[in-house]
N, C-alpha and C positions, 0 to 999 in steps of 0.2 A: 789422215789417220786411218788407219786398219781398221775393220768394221770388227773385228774379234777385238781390239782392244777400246774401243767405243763401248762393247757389252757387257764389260768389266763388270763383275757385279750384279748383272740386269738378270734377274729370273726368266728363262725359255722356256717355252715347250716346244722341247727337240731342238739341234742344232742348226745353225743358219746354214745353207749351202756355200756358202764361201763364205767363211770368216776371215781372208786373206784381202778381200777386196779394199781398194784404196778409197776414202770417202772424201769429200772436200767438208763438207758441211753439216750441219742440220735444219730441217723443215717441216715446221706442223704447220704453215699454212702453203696448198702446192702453188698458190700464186708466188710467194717468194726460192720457191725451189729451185735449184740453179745444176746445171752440170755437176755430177758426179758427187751429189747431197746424199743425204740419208733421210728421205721423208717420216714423220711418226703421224699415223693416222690413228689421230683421237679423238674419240666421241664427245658432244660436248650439251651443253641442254638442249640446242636450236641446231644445230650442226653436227652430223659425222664426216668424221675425217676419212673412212672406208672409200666414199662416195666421190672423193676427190683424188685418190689415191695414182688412178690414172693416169690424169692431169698432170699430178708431179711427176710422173713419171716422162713424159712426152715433155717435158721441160728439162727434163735432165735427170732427174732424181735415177739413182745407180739400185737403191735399196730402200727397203720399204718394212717398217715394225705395223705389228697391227695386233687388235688381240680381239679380234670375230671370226671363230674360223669358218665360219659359211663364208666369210667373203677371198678363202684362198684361190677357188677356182678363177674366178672374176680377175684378182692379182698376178694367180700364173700367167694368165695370158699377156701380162704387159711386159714378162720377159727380164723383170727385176728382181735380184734376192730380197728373200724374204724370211722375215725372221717373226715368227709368230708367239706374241709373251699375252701372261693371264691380265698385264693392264696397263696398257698405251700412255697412260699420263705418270703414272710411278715411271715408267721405263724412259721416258722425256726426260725426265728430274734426274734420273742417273746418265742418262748418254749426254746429258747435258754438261753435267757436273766432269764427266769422264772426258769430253770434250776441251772445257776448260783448264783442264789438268787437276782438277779439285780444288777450287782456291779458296773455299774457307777453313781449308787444312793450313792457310797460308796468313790469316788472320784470325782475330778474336772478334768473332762475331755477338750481339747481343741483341736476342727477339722481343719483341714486343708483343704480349697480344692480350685482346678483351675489347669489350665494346665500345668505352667510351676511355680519353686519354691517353692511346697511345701516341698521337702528333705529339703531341705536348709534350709528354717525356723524352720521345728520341730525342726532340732538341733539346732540350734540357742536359742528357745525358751527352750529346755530341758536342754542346758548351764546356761541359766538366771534361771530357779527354780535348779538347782542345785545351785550356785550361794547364792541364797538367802535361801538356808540350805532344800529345800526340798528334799523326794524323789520324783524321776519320772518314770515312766514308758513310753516309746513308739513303736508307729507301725508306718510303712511306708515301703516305696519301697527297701531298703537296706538293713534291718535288725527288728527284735522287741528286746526290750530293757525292761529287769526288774530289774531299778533299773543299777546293770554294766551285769545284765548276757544277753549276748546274743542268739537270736534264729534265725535261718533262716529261709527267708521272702520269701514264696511262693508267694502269691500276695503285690500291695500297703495296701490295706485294706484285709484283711480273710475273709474266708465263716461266716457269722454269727457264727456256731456253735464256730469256734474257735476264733474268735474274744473276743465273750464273754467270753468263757474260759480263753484268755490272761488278759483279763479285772481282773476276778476272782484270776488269780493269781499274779498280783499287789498287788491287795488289802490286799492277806494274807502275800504278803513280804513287806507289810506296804510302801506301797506307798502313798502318798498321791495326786498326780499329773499325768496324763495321758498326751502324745501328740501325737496326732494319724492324718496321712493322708487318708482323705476323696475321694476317688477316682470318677470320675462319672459314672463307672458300678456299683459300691458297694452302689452307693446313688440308682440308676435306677432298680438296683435289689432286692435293700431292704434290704439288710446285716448287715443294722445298725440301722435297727429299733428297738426299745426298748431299745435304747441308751441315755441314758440323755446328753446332752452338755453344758457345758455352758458359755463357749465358741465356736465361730464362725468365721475361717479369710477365705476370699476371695483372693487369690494372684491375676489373670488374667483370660481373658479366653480369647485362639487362635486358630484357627484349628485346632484339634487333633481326632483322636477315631470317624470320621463320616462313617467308617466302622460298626459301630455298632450304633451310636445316629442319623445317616442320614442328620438332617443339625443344625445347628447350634444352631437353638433357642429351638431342643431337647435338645442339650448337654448341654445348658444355666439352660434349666428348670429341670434338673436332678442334676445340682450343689445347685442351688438353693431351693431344696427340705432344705436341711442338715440348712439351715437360717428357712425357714417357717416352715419345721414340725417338725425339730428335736431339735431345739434350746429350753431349758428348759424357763420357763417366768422369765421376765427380766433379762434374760443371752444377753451377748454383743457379736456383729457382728463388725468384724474388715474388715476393705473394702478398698482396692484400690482406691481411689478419682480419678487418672489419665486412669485407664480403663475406658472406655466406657461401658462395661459389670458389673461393678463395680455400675456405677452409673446408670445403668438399677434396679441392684440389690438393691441401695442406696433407692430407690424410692419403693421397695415393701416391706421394712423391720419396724420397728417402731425407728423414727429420736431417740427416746430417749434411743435408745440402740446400737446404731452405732459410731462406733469410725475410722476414718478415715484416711488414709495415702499417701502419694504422694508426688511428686516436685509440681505439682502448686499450687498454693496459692490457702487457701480454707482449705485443709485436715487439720484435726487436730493435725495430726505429719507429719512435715516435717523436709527434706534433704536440707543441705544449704552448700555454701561453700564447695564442694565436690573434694577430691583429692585423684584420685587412681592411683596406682605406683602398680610396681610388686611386693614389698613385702604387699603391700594390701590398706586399704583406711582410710581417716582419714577425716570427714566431721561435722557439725553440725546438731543436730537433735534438732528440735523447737518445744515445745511442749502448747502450751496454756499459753503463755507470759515467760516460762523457756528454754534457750537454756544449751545445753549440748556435749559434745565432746565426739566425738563416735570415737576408734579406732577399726581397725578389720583387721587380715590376711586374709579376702577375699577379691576378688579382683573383679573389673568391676559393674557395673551400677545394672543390676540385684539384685547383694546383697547387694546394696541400700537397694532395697525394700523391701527386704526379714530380710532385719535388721530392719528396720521399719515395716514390718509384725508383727514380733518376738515383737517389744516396745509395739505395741499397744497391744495385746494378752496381755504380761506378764503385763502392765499397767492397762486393766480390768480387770484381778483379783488382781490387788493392791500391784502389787510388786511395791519397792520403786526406784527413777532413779537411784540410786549409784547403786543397785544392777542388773539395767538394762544393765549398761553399761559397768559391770563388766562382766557379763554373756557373753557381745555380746565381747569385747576383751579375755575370754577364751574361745572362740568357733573355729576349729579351722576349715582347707578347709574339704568337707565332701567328702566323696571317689565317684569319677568319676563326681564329679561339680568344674569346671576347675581345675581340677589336675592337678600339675605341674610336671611334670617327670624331675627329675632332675639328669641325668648321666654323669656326665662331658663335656657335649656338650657344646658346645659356642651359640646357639641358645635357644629359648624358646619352649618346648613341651607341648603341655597338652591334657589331654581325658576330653572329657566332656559328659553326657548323651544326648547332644541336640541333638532331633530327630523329631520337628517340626517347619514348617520354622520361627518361632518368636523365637526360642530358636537359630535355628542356624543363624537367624538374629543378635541375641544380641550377643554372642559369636563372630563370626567375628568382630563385631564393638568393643568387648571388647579390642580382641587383635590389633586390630588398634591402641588405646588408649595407648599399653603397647610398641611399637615398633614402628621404621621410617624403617625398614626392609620390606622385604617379608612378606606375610600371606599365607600359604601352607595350604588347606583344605581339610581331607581326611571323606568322607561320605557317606552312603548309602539311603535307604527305607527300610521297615520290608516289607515284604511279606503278605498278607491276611490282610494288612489295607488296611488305606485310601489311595486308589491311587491316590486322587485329589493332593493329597498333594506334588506331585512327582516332574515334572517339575514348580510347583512352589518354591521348594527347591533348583533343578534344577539352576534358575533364580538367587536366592538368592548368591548361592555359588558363583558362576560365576561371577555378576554384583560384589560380597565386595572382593572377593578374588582374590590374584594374581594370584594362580593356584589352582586348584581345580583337586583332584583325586578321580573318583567316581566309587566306588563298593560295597559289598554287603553287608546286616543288617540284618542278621534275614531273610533269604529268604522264608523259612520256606515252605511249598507246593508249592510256586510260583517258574517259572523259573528266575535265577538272571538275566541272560542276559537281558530278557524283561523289567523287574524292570530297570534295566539300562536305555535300550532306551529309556523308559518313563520319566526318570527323565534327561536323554540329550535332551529331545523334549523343555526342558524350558531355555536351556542354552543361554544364550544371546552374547557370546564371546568365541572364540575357543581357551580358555585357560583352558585346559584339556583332559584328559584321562582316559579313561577306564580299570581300571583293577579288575574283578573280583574276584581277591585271595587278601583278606581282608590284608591278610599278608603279602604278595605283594607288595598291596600297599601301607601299611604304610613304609615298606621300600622304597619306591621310592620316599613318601613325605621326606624322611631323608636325603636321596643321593640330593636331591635338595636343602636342606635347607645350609645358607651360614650366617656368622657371625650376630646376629641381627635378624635374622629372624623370624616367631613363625609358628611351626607346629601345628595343630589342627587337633586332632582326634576326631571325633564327635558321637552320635548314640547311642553310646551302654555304656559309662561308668564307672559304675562299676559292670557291668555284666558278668560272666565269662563263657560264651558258646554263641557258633553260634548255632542258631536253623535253621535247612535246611532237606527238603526233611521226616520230621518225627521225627528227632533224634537232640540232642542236644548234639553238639561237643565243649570240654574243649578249651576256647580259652577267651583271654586277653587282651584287646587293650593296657592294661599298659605293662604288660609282653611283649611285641611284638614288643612294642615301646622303651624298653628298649633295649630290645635284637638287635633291629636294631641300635641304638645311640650307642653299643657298638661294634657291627661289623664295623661302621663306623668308632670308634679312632681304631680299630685293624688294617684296612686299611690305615691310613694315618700314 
């Protein structure tokens, strides 16, 4: 492809010297740089791409985007054009996009974003267009999805480059339907620009990722990009009416493309009459003078709303209720959102991903809901995040649970121990313990649990490695939990 019709789009400063040149490819990382690519050197928290730029080049790379320009001297000499834009990762997302031929010009895409609940809806929502005889494609935090073939999901959202790649390969396996989770590094880094959407849902927004967004009303305005910039004209925004951040967002968007969701009165889909049981929930959903009976094997308050996410999304692009409600009853629990580990135990287990304190707030309270038993909480902190977040987790576990066993997430450069003491600085009742062998402790949550009880494994999911010290070790909070439920009947 022509390097002038790659740039389609792409904001310069000044024109490339050859915009005729033939490109094979594109590369932001110069290890994969191949003959006759188009390198993009992008800065990144730990890495610039200026510094590599080189590299690609002596690999083949023909052309080279970059947006420092103290580093053109250094670049001229490698003898490649060079096209210098005000910012390397926006101009990824479009020569990317331009790359692919635009392929969400090619489907109906719909985002996901907010802190907690977006797995949970794609599938939900990717159950309802199948359902109503589409295909779909998706991305999110557990897996990408074309159609039934699956790929493993290195990030929620991809680098641009592959993002649109995945997009492009939809389209050619006749997709017609995308459902992709909008992360808020992936909106704040630009990764999905030259995205068309047209669709928009908002789940929540709680404390999460101020490691990286610093306080709140950056992380708000980084969600909220994916509604203002990214949203195609007259595509609909589906919103939370019971967040607060929702209806912050409810107020900058245009009222006549807003569709609304929630228990209070007001949203335009609502939750009535709600009964959730362990084998899952069975509620009405009220939509604009039509009520309707919603069953579902998920279970607890949460996927309330994420069923109600899921109605309103699939209701703006015009799917019909029968086949709303069909989608949300064949959907089934998603892997590590309250998972039920089921080994013969007489108690109830489950892993679930919660790993900020609204997640692990609502999880506790879920299992309240499902048992007059014990609630045994087993839970950590990730390392190199947010450590505000610590002892107020801390607090949370302690004040809803009967016992709480706290050790390690992801420690990842940090030392656990510390991780630890910081999130026992919030404990408010000395109903708990310390164990830092993750493995450990979920055995010890076992050994304690007694007829009626519910174990919760919290954190990680459906993740399958502890990340500590550099390295990422194979490890399972299902597997772990299993294997413990079963040394447990071997001993009695």
């Amino acid at each position: 492809m022509k390097l002038g019709v790659l740039l389609n789009g792409v904001e310069m400063t000044g024109s490339p010297a050859d915009s005729g040149i033939d490109l094979a490819g594109i590369a932001y990382d110069s290890r994969k740089a191949g003959k006759g690519d188009l390198f993009v050197a992008v800065r990144g928290e730990h890495v610039d791409g200026h510094a590599f730029a080189a590299d690609a080049v002596r690999r083949g790379a023909a052309a080279v985007v970059y947006d420092n320009p103290q580093a053109r001297q250094e670049l001229a000499a490698t003898g490649a054009a060079l096209v210098l834009v005000p910012d390397s990762r926006r101009a990824l997302a479009l020569l990317s996009a331009n790359l692919y031929e635009q392929p969400s010009e090619k489907l109906e895409v719909i985002g996901i974003t907010g802190t907690n609940g977006k797995t949970t809806t794609s599938y939900l929502i990717k159950s309802i267009l199948e359902a109503w005889g589409r295909k779909a494609g998706l991305i999110g935090t557990i897996q990408y999805m074309v159609g039934d073939e699956v790929f493993e999901a290195d990030h929620t959202t991809p680098e641009a480059l592959e993002f649109q790649a995945m997009l492009r390969k939809m389209v050619d396996a006749g997709c017609s339907h995308v459902v992709s989770e909008i992360s808020s590094h992936a909106l704040a880094q630009g990764r999905v620009e030259g995205t068309v959407f047209g669709t928009a849902v908002f789940t929540n927004l709680t404390r999460d990722h101020l490691d990286f967004h610093k306080t709140m009303d950056e992380y708000f305005d980084a969600k909220e990009r994916l509604f203002r910039d990214l949203l195609r004209s007259g595509g609909s925004s589906v919103i939370n009416y019971d967040d607060v951040w929702g209806r912050r967002l409810m107020a900058r968007v245009p009222a006549e493309t807003v569709i609304t969701y929630g228990l209070e009165t007001g949203a335009d889909i609502m939750a009535a009459d709600i009964n959730n049981a362990f084998d899952g929930l069975r509620f009405t959903m009220v939509s604009r003078g039509g009520r309707y009976d919603v069953v579902s094997s998920l279970v607890g308050l949460p996927n309330v709303y994420n069923i109600l996410a899921a109605a309103g999304a699939a209701a703006a692009i015009g799917a019909p209720w029968n086949v709303i409600l069909e989608g949300v009853r064949g959907a089934g629990p998603v892997k590590g959102r309250f998972e039920k580990i089921d080994a013969g135990q007489s108690f109830l287990a489950v892993v679930d991903y919660a790993h900020t304190e609204d997640a692990l707030e609502r999880l506790i309270y879920t299992a309240r809901g499902l048992t007059e038993g014990k609630v045994i909480t087993v839970f950590g902190c990730g390392g190199d995040r947010d450590r505000g977040k610590r002892p107020r987790m801390g607090a949370i576990a302690t004040k809803l649970s009967d016992f709480v066993v706290m050790t390690t997430d992801n420690p990842r450069s940090e030392d656990p121990l510390e991780i630890l003491m910081e999130i026992e600085k919030g404990a408010v009742r000395r109903n708990y313990l310390i164990e830092p062998d993750r493995q450990a402790a979920i055995r010890r949550a076992v050994l304690m649990a007694d007829d009626s009880d519910v174990v919760l494994v919290a954190g990680k999911g459906h993740e399958q490695y502890q990340e500590t010290a550099g390295r990422r070790i194979a490890f399972s909070d299902r597997a772990v939990l299993e294997e413990a439920i079963h040394r447990l009947s071997e001993k009695k």
